[in-house]
VEXSE-663838 format. One record per residue (C-alpha): residue in three letters; chain; z, x, y. Coordinates in steps of 0.1 Angstrom, whole numbers, m for minus. Each point is the difference from the previous one (the first is absolute). Example, Ala and Ser with C-alpha at 12.3 -4.5 7.8 and 13.67 -1.06 7.14 Angstrom:
<atoms>
<atom type="ALA" mol="A" z="78" x="123" y="m45"/>
<atom type="SER" mol="A" z="m7" x="14" y="34"/>
</atoms>
This chain:
<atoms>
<atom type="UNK" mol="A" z="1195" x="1323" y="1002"/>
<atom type="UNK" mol="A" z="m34" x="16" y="m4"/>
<atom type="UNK" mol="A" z="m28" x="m26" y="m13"/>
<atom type="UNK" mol="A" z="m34" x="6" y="m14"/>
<atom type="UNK" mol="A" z="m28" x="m10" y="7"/>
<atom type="UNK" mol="A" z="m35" x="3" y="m23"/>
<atom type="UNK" mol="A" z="m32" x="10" y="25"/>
<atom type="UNK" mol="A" z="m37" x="m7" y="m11"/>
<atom type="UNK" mol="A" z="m29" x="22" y="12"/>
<atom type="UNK" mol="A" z="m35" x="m18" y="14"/>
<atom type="UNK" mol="A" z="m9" x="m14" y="m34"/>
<atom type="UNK" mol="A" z="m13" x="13" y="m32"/>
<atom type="UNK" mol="A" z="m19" x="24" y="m15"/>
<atom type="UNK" mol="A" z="m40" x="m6" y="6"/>
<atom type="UNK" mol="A" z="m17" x="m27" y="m30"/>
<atom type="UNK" mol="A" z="41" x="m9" y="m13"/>
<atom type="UNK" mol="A" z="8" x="m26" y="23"/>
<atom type="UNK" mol="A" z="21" x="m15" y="m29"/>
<atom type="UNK" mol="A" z="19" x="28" y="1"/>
<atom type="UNK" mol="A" z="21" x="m6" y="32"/>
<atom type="UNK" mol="A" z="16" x="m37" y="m17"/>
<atom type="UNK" mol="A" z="3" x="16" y="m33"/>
<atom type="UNK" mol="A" z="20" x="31" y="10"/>
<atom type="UNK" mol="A" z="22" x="m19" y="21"/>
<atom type="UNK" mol="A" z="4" x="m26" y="m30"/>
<atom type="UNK" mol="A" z="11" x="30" y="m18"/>
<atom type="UNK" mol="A" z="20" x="17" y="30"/>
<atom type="UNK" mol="A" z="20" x="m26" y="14"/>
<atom type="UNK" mol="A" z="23" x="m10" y="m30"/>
<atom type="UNK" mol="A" z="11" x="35" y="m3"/>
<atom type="UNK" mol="A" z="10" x="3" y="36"/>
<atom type="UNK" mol="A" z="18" x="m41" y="1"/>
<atom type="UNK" mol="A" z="36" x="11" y="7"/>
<atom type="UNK" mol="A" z="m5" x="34" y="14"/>
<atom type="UNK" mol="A" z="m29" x="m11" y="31"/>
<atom type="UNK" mol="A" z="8" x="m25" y="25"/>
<atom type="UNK" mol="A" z="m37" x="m1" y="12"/>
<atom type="UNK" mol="A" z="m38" x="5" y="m2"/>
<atom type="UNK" mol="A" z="m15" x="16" y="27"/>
<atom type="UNK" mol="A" z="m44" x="0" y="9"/>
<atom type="UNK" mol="A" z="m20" x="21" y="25"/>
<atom type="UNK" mol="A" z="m20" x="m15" y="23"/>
<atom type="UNK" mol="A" z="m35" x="17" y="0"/>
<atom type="UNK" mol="A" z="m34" x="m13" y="1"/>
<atom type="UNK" mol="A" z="m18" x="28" y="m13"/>
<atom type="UNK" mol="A" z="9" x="34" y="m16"/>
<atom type="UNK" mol="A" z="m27" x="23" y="m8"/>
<atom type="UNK" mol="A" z="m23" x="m23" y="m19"/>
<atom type="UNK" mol="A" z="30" x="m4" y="m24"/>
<atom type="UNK" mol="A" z="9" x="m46" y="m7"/>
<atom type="UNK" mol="A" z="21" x="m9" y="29"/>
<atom type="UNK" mol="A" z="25" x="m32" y="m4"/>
<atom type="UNK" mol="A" z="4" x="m21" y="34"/>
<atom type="UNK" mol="A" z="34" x="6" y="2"/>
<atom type="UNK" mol="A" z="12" x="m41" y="11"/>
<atom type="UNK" mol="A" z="m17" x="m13" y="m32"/>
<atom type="UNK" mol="A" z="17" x="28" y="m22"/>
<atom type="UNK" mol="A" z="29" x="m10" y="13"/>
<atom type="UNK" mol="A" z="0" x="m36" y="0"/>
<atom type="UNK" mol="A" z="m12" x="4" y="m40"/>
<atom type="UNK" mol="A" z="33" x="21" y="m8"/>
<atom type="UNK" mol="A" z="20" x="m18" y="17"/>
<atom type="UNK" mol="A" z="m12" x="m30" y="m22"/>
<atom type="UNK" mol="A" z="3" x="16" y="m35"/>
<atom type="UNK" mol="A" z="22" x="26" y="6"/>
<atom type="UNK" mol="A" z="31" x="m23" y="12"/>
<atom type="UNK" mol="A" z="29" x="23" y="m8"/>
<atom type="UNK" mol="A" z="m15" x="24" y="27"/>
<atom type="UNK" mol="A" z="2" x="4" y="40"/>
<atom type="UNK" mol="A" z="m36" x="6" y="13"/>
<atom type="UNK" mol="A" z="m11" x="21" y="32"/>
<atom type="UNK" mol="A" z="m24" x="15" y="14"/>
<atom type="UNK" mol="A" z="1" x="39" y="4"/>
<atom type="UNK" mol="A" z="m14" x="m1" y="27"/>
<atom type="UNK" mol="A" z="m20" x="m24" y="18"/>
<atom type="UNK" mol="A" z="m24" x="15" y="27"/>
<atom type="UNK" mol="A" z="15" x="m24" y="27"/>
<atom type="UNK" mol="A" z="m36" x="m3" y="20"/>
<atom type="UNK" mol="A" z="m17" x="m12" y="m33"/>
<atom type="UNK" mol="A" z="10" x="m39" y="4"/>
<atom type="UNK" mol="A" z="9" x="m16" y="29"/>
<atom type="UNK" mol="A" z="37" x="m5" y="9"/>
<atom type="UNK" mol="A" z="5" x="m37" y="m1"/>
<atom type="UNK" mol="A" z="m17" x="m7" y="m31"/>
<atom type="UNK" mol="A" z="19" x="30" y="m16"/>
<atom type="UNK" mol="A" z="31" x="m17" y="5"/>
<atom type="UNK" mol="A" z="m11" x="m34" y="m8"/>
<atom type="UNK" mol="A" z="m17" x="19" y="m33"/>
<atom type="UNK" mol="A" z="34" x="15" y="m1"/>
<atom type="UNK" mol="A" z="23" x="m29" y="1"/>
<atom type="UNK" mol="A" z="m21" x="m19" y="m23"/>
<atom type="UNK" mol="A" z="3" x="22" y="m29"/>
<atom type="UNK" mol="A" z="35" x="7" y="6"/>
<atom type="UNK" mol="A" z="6" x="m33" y="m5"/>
<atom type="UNK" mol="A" z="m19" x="m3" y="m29"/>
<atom type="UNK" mol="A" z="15" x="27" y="m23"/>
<atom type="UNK" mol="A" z="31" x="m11" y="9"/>
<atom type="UNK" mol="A" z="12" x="28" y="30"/>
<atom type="UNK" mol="A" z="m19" x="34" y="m21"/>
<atom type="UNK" mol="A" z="m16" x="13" y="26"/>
<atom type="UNK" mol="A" z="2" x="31" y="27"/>
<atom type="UNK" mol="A" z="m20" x="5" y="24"/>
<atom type="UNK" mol="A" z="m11" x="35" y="m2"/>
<atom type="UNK" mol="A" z="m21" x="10" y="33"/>
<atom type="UNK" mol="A" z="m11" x="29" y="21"/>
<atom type="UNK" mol="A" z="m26" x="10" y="24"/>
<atom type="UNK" mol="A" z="m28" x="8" y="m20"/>
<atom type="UNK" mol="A" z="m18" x="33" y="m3"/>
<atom type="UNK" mol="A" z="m32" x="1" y="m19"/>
<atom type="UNK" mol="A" z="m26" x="3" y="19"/>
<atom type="UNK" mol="A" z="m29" x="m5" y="m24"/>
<atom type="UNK" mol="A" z="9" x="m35" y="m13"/>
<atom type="UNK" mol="A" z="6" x="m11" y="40"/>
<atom type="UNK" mol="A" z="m40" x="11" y="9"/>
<atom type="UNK" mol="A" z="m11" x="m13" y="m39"/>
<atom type="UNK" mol="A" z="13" x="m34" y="6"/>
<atom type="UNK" mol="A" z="m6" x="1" y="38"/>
<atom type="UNK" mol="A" z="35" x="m3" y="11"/>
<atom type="UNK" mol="A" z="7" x="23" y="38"/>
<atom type="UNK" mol="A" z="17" x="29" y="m7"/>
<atom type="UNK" mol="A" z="18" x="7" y="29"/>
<atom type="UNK" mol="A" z="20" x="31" y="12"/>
<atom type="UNK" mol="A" z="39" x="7" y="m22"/>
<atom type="UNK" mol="A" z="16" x="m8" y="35"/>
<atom type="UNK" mol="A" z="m20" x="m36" y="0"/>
<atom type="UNK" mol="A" z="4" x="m9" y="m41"/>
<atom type="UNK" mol="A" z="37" x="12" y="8"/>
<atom type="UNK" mol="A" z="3" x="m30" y="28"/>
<atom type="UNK" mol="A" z="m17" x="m17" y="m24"/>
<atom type="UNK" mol="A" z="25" x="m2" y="m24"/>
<atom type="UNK" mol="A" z="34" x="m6" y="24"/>
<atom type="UNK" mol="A" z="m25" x="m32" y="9"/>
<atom type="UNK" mol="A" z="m7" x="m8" y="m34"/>
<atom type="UNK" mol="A" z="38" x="4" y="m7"/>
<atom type="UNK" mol="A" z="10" x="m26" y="27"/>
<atom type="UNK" mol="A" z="m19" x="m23" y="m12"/>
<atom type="UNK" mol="A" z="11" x="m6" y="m35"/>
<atom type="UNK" mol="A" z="33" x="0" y="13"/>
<atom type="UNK" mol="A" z="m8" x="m28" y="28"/>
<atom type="UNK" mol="A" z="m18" x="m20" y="m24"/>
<atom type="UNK" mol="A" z="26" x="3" y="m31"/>
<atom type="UNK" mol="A" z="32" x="m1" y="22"/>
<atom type="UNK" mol="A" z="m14" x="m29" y="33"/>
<atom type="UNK" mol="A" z="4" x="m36" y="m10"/>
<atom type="UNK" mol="A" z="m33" x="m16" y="5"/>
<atom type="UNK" mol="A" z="m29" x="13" y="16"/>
<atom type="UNK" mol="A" z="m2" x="36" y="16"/>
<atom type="UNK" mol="A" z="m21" x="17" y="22"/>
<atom type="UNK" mol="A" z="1" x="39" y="14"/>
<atom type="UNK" mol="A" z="m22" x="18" y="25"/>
<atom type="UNK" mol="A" z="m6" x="39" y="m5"/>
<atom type="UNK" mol="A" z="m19" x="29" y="10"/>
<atom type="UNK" mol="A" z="m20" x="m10" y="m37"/>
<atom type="UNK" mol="A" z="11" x="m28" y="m20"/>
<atom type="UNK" mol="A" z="9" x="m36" y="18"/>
<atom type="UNK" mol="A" z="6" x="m34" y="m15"/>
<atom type="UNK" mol="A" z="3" x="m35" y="11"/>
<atom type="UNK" mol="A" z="19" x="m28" y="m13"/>
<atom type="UNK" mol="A" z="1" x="16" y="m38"/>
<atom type="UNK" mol="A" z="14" x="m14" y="m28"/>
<atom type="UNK" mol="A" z="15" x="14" y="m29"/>
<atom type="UNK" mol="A" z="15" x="m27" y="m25"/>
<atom type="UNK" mol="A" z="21" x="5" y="m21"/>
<atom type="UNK" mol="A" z="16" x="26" y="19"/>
<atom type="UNK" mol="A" z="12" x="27" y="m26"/>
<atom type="UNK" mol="A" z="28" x="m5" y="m21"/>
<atom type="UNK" mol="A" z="18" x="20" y="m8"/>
<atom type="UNK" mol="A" z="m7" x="26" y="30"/>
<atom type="UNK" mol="A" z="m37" x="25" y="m5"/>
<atom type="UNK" mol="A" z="17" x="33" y="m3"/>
<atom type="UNK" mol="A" z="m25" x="23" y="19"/>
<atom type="UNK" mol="A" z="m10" x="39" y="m15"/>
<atom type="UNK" mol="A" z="m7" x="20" y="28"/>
<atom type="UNK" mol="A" z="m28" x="29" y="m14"/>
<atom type="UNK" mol="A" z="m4" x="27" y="19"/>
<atom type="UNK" mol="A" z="12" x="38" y="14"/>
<atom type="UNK" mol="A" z="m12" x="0" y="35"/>
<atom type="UNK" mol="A" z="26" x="0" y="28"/>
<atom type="UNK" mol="A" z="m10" x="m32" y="14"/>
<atom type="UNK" mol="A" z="m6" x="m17" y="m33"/>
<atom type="UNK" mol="A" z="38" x="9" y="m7"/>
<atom type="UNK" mol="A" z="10" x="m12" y="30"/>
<atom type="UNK" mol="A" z="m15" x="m38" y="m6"/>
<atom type="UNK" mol="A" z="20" x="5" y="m36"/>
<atom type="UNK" mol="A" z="29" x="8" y="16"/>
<atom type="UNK" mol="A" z="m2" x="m33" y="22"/>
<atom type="UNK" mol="A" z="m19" x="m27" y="m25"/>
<atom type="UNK" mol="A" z="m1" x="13" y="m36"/>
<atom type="UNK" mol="A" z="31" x="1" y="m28"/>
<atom type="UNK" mol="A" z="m17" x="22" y="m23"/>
<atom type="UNK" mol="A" z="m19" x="36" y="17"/>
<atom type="UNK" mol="A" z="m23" x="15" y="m22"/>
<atom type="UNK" mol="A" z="m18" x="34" y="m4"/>
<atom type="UNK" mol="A" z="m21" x="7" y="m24"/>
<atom type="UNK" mol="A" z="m12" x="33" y="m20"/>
<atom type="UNK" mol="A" z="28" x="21" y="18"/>
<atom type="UNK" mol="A" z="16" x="32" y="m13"/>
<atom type="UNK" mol="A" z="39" x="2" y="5"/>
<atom type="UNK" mol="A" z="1" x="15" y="32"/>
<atom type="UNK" mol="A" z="m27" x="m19" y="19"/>
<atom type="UNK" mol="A" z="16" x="m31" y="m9"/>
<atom type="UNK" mol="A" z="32" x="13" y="11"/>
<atom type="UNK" mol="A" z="m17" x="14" y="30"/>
<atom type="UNK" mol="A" z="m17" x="m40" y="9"/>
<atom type="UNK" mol="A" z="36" x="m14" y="m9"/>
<atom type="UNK" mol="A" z="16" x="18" y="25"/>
<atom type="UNK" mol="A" z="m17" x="m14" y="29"/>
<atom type="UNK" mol="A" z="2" x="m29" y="m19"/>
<atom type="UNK" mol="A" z="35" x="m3" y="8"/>
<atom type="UNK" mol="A" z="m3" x="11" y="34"/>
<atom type="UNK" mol="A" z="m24" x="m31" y="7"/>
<atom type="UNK" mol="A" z="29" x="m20" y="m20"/>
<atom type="UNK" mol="A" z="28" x="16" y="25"/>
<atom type="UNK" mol="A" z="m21" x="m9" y="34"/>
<atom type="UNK" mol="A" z="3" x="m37" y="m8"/>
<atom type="UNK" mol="A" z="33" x="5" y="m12"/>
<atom type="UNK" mol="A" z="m9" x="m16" y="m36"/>
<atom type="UNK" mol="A" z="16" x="10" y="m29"/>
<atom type="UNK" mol="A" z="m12" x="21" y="m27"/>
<atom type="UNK" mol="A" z="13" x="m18" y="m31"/>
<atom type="UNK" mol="A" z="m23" x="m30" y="16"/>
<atom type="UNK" mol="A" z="m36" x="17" y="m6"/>
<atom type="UNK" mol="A" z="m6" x="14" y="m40"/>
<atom type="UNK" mol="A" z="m22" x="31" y="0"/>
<atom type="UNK" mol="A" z="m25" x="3" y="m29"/>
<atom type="UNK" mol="A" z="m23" x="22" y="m20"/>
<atom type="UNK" mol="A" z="m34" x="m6" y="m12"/>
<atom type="UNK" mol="A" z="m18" x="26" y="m19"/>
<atom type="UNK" mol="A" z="m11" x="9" y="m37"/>
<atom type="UNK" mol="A" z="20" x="11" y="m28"/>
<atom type="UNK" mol="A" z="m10" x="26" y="m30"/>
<atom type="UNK" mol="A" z="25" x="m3" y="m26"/>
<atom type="UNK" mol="A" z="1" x="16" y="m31"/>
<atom type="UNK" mol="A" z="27" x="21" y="m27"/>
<atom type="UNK" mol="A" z="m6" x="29" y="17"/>
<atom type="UNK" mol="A" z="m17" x="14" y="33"/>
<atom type="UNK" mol="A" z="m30" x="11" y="m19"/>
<atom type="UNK" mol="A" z="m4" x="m39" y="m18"/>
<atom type="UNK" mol="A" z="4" x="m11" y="35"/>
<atom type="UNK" mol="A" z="m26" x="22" y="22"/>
<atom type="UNK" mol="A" z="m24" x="m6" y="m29"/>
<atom type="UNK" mol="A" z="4" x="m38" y="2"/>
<atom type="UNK" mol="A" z="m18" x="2" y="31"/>
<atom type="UNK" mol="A" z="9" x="m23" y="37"/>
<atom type="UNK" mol="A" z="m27" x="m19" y="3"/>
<atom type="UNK" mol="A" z="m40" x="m7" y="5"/>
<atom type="UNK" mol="A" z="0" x="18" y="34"/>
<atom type="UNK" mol="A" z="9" x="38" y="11"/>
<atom type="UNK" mol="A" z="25" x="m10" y="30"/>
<atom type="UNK" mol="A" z="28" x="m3" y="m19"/>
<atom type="UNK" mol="A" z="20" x="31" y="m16"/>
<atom type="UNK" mol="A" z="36" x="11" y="m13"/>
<atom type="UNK" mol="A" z="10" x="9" y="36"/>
<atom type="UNK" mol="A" z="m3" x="m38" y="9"/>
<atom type="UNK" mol="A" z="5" x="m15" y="m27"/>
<atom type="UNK" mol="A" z="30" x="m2" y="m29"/>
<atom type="UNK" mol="A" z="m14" x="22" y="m27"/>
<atom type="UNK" mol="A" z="20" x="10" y="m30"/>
<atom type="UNK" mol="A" z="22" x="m4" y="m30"/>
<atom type="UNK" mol="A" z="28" x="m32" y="2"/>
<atom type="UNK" mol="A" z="22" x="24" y="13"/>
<atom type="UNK" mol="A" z="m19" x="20" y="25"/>
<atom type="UNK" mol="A" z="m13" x="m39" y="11"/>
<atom type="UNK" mol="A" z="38" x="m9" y="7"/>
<atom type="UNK" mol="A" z="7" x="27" y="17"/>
<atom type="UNK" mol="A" z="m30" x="m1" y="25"/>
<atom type="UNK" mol="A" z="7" x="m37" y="9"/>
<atom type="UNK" mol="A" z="42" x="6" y="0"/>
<atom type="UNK" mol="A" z="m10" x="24" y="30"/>
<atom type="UNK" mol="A" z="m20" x="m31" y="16"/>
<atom type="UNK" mol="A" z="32" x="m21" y="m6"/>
<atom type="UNK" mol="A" z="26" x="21" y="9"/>
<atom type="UNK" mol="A" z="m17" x="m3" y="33"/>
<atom type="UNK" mol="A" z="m3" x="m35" y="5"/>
<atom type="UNK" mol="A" z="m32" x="m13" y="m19"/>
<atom type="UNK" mol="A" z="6" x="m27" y="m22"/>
<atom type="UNK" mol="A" z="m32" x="m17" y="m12"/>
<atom type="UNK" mol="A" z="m26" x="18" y="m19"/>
<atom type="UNK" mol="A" z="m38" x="m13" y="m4"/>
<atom type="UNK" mol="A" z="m17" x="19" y="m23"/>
<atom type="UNK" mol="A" z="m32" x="3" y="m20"/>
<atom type="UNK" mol="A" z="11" x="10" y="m39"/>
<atom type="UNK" mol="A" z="m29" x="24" y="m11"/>
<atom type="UNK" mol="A" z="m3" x="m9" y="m32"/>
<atom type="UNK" mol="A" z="12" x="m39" y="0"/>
<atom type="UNK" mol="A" z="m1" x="m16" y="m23"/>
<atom type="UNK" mol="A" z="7" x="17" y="m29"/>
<atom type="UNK" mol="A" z="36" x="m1" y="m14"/>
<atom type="UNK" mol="A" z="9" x="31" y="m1"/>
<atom type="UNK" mol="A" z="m11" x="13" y="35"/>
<atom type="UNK" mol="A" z="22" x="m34" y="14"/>
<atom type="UNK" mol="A" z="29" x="2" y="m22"/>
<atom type="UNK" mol="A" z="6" x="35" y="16"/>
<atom type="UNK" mol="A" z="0" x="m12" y="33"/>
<atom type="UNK" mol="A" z="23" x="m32" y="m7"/>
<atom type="UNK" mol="A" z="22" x="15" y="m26"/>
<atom type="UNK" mol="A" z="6" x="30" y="11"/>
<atom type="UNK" mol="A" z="m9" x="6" y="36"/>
<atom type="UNK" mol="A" z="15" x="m32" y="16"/>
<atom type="UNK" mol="A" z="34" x="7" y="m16"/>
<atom type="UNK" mol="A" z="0" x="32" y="14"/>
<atom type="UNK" mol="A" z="m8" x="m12" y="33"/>
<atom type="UNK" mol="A" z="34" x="m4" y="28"/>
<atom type="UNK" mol="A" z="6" x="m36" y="4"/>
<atom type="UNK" mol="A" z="m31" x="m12" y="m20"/>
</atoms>
């Protein structure tokens, strides 16, 4: 089955704060039935443009949006400290009912770690980092009573974490780097990589999959997903002119950029080779027209949507 997922940038455009509530208001009854889940970035700052914290985001949606899985896509893992993620983690699962994924990775930009005056240490180290990170949730979700841990750079003693999560935290992997793929191979049930053309993604998958056969786990036990923008329009031309977003890094090579048809197409080719959860930015949300395409006439087009 492939799910959707809806993905929200940093936050709105500069003087329309009331913007980000209202278009979702707007958004989000079109996409009940269709979406399974509402997804926020985790940024502190991006280019002088208004930056949501992504926990409080979350925790709002999650509140008034309660048809909805929430998630974050991705956090940057060294941002918040391990324990108190999975307490913060456990708490909110509990109270939305069991909506929430934890969406993590290693974190990777630099300029918010020296503006907020968090270390930035080397990949390697925010790569260890992250399998540490990784334990931990799991320890204090899964280990009746309290739990402690001694690594290289997190440790805990005696933590608690009440109510432990019910049901399980799924955990999103983010991430493309070989040893990033390796920790979702071991700890994560969703793998996610973001802004890829076709044959990168295919390309990151495959040693994926080797990671997957080393500890003899099974494929069909670890979803691979998507995250990216999407131009949609009647035709090409209605699409390109539609624009991808505020900033420059995203274009039609990695992105889904078309006409309904040309859409299905690109994402059938993601499918067909084992990605089954798309998180996507709509350009153009929320007006009707540019969402009915995707819902009415992409999805059914989609294999096994």
């Amino acid at each position: 089955m492939v799910d959707f997922g809806l993905g929200l940038l940093h936050g709105p455009p500069k003087g329309q704060n009331e913007t980000f509530l209202s278009e979702l208001d707007k958004t989000l009854p079109q996409l009940k039935g269709s979406f399974r889940s509402i997804w926020m970035t985790d940024h502190f700052q991006w280019e002088g443009q208004p930056t949501f914290e992504a926990w409080t985001v979350l925790s709002y949606i999650a509140a008034r949006y309660p048809d909805f899985e929430v998630g974050p896509i991705v956090l940057g893992q060294s941002y918040r400290n391990p324990a108190l993620l999975a307490l913060m983690a456990g708490s909110l699962q509990a109270l939305s009912g069991g909506r929430f994924i934890m969406g993590i990775g290693a974190g990777w930009k630099e300029d918010e770690y020296i503006a907020y005056d968090y270390p930035y240490p080397s990949p390697s180290v925010r790569v260890q980092q992250l399998e540490e990170t990784l334990i931990i949730l799991k320890k204090m979700w899964e280990e009746p009573g309290q739990v402690s841990y001694e690594g290289a750079h997190y440790r805990i003693k005696e933590a608690w974490c009440e109510p432990k999560p019910e049901p399980k935290i799924p955990i999103l992997v983010g991430g493309g780097g070989y040893t990033t793929m390796k920790h979702a191979a071991k700890y994560a049930d969703i793998w996610n990589y973001p802004d890829s053309p076709l044959e990168r993604y295919l390309e990151r998958q495959n040693i994926l999959r080797r990671h997957l056969d080393e500890i003899d786990r099974d494929p069909a036990t670890l979803r691979c997903s998507w995250f990216g923008r999407v131009a949609i329009g009647q035709t090409e031309d209605e699409a390109v002119a539609r624009g991808l977003s505020r900033e420059n890094k995203w274009t039609p090579e990695n992105s889904f950029v078309g006409s309904p048809q040309d859409i299905a197409e690109q994402m059938n080719a993601f499918v067909e080779n084992g990605c089954d959860y798309f998180i996507i930015d709509i350009i153009g949300a929320p007006d009707e027209a540019v969402i009915g395409m995707f819902t009415e006439e992409v999805i059914p087009m989609l294999n096994g949507a």
